[in-house]
C-alpha positions in Angstrom: 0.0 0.0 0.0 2.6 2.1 1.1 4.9 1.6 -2.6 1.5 2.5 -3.9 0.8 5.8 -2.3 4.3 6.6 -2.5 4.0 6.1 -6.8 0.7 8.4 -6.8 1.6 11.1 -4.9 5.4 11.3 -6.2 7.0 11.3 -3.1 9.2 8.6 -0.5 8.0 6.7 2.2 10.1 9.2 4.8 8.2 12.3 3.7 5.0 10.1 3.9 5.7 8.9 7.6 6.8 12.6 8.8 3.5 13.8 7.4 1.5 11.0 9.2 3.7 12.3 12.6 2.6 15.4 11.8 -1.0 15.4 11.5 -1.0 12.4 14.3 0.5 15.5 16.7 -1.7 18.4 15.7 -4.6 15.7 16.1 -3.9 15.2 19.4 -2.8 18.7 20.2 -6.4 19.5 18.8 -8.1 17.2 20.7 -6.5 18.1 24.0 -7.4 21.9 23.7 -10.7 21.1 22.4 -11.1 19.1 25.9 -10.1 22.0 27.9 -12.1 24.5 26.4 -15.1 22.0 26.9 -13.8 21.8 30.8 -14.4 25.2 30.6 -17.9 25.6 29.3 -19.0 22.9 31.3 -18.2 24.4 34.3 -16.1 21.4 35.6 -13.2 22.9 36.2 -11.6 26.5 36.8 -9.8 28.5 34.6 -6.4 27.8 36.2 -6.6 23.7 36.2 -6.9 23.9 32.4 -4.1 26.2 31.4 -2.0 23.8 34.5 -3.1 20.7 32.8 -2.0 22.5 29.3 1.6 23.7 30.8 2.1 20.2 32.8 1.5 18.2 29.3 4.0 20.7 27.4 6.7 20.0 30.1 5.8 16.4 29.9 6.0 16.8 26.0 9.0 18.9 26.5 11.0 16.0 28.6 9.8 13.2 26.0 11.4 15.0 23.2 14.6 15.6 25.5 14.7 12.1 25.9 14.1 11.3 22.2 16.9 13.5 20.9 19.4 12.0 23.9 18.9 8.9 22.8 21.1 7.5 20.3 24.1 9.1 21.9 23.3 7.1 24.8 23.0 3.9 22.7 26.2 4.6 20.6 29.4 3.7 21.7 32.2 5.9 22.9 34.4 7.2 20.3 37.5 5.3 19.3 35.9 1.8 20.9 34.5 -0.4 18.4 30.8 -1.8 19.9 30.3 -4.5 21.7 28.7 -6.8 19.0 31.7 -6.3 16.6 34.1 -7.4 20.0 32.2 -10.8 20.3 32.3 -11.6 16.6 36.4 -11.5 16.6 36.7 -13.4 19.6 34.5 -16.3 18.1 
């Protein structure tokens, strides 16, 4: 499916999968201020515990992407050592 979308629209499967990020992101960014503004009209919470539960999820967001970018450099190995895998194949 994906070869085939990938042939009509003209473009490659990593454009296609940061577009799907995308919309998948502002859909749920939508969604969540959609639910605080209904919060609000309802009466079921006060103005101050929606715009707290907005900042806490865009620390929370905030730290995830953090952790995302910090990742492979965690993962990689330190420079001038070759990784472990490529240690255990020589000694076999």
């Amino acid at each position: 499916m994906t070869s085939l979308t990938e042939r009509i629209l003209g473009v490659s499967g990593s454009v296609l999968l940061a577009v799907w990020a995308a919309l998948l992101a502002a859909g749920a960014a939508l969604i969540a201020f959609v639910t605080g503004l209904t919060r609000l009209y309802l009466a079921a919470h006060w103005m101050t515990d929606v715009l707290g539960g907005w900042a806490l999820a865009g620390v929370w967001d905030c730290l995830l992407i953090i952790c995302y970018l910090l990742a492979p450099r965690a993962a990689a190995p330190p420079r001038g050592r070759p990784a472990p895998a490529a240690v255990y194949r020589e000694a076999a």
